[in-house]
C-alpha positions in Angstrom: -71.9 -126.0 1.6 -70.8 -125.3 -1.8 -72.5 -121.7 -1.7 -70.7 -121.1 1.9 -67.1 -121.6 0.2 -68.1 -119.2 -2.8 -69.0 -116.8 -0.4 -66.0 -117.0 1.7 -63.9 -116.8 -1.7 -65.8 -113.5 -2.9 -64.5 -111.9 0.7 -61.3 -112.6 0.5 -61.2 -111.4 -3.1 -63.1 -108.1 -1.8 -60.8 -107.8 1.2 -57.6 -108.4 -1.1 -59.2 -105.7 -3.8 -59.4 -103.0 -0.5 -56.1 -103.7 1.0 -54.3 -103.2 -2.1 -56.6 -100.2 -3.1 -55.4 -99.2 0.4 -51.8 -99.9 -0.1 -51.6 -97.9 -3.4 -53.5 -95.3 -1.7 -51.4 -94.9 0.8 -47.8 -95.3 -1.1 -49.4 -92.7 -3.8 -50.2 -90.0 -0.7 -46.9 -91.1 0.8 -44.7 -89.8 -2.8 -46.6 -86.9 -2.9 -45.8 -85.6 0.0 -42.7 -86.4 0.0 -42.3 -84.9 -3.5 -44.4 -81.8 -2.1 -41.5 -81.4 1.0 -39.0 -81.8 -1.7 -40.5 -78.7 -3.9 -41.0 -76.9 -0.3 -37.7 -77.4 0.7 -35.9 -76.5 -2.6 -38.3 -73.4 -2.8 -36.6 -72.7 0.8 -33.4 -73.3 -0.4 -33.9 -71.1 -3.4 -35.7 -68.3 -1.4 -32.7 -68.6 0.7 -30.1 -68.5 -2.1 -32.3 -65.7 -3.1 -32.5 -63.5 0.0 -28.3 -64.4 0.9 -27.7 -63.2 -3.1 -29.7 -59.8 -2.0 -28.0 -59.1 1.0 -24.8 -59.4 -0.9 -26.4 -57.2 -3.3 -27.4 -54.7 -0.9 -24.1 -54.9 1.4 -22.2 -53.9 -1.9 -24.0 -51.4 -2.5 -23.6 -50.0 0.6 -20.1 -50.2 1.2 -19.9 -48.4 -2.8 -22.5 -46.1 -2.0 -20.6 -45.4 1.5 -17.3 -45.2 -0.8 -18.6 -43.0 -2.8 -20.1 -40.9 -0.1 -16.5 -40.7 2.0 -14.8 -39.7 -1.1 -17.3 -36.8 -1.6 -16.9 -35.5 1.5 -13.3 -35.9 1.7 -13.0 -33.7 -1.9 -15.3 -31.4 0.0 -13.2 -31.1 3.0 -10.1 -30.7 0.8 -12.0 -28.2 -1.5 -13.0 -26.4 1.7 -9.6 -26.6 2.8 -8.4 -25.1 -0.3 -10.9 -22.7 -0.6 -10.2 -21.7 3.2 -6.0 -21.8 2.2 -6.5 -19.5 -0.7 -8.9 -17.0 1.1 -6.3 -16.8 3.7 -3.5 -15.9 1.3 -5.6 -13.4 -0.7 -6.3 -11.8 2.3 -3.2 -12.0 3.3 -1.6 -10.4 0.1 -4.2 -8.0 -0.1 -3.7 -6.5 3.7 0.7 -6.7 2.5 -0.5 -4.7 -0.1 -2.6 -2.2 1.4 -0.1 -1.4 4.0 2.6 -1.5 1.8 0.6 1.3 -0.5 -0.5 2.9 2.6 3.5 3.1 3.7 4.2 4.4 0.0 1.7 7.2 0.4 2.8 8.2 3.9 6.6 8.1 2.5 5.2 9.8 -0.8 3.2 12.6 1.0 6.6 13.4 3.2 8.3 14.5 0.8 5.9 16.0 -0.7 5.0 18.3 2.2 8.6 18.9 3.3 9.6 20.1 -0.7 6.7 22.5 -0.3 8.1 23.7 3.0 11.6 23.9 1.8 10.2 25.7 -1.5 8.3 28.1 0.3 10.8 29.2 2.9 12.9 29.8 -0.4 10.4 32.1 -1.8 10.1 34.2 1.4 13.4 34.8 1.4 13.3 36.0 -2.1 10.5 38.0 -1.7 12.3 39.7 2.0 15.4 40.6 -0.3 13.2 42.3 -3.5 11.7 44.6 -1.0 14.8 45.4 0.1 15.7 46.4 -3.1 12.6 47.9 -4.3 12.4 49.9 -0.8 13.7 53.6 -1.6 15.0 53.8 2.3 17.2 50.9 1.7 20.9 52.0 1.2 23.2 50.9 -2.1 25.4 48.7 0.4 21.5 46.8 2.0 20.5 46.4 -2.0 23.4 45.1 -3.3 23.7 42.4 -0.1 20.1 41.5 -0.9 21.3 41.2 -4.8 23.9 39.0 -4.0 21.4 36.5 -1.3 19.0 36.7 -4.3 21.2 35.1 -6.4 22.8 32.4 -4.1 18.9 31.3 -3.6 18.6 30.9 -7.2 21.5 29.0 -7.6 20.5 26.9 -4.5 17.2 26.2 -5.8 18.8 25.4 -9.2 21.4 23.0 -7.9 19.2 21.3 -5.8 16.7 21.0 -8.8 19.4 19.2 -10.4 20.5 17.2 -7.7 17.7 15.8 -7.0 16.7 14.6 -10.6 20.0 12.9 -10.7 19.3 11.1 -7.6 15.8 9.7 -9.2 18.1 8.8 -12.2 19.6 6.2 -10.0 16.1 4.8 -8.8 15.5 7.1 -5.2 12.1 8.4 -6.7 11.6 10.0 -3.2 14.6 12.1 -2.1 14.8 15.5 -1.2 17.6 18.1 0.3 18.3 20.4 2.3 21.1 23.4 2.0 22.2 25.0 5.5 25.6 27.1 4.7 28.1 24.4 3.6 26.2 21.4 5.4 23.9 19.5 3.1 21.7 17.1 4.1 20.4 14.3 2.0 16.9 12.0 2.9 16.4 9.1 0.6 13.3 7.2 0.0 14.0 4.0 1.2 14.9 1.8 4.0 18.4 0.8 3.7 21.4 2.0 1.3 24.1 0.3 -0.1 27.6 1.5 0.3 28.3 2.0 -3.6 24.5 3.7 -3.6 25.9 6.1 -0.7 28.8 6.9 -3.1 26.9 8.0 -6.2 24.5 10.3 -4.3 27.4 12.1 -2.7 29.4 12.3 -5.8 26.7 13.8 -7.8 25.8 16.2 -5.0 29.8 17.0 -4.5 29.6 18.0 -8.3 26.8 19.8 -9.2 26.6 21.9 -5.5 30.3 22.3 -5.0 30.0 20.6 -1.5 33.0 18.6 0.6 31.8 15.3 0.5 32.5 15.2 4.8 29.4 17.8 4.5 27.3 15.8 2.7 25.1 13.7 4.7 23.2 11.1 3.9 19.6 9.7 5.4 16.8 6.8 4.7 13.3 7.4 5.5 
């Protein structure tokens, strides 16, 4: 009987020994994995914090690099604008140019041409009058009138000579005349004339030609 109770005793000490071997088991398993969920969840939390700080990251990037990008092409556009503006006006100036120096040769070669004319109509004349007086069938009265035309054509050419360097003294680089008995007529370089400018040109052709000024007349080309 005595044995039976030690028996039963040794049991419930065995029994005790596995339930709390259980229990600890059990409350050990239970803290780790709680502490495990805890590590998982702040890993979460920190690969969260992690991938929001990236994004930021990134996004700011973006929007600089995007910035950035806008700002380039907007110096590009306004350098291309610019560059387009300037072109235009060079061109611009250059074609102003080119037809104002091809107006200035046209004007230029005008007078030119009609100078030679003039001067070579002169010199026919001249040369008509010395054969008259060189011919031996031409009468005293026929080479003394060609003497006398001989000389007025000199003193033409001479006064217009004169005349017209005046005229470039007061700036008209391009002017030229033309005698036709007492009527003189007067073409000046340019496109308009000021009345005071009018004045000095007919003075200085009244003076050194001996001309009315009401014959003098006065043109722009």
């Amino acid at each position: 009987m005595k044995l039976f109770k030690k028996n039963q005793i040794i049991i419930y000490v065995i029994v005790l020994m596995l339930m709390t071997a259980g229990y600890l088991n059990y409350t050990t398993n239970t803290k780790e994995q709680s502490l495990e969920t805890s590590m998982q969840m702040e890993a979460n939390d920190d690969m969260q914090l992690a991938d929001i700080g990236d994004a930021t990251l990134v996004s700011s990037n973006d929007i600089t690099a995007e910035n950035t990008k806008n700002q380039t092409n907007s110096m590009e556009e306004s350098n291309y604008i610019n560059d387009v503006t300037s072109t235009n006006l060079i061109a611009t100036s250059e074609k102003n140019t080119v037809e104002t120096n091809s107006n200035n040769s046209q004007s230029n070669e005008y007078f030119v041409k009609s100078k030679l004319e003039r001067d070579t109509m002169y010199s026919q004349m001249l040369e008509t009058y010395e054969k008259v007086l060189n011919s031996s069938n031409s009468l005293e009265t026929q080479k003394q009138s060609a003497t006398q035309e001989i000389q007025k054509i000199n003193e033409i050419k001479n006064s217009i000579m004169i005349c017209e360097n005046l005229i470039k003294t007061k700036g008209f680089e391009n002017n030229i005349l033309f005698v036709n008995g007492e009527s003189i007529s007067v073409i000046i370089g340019i496109d308009e004339m000021k009345q005071e400018e009018v004045a000095q040109i007919q003075n200085i052709i009244s003076r050194e030609m001996k001309a009315e000024i009401e014959n003098i007349h006065i043109a722009t080309k």
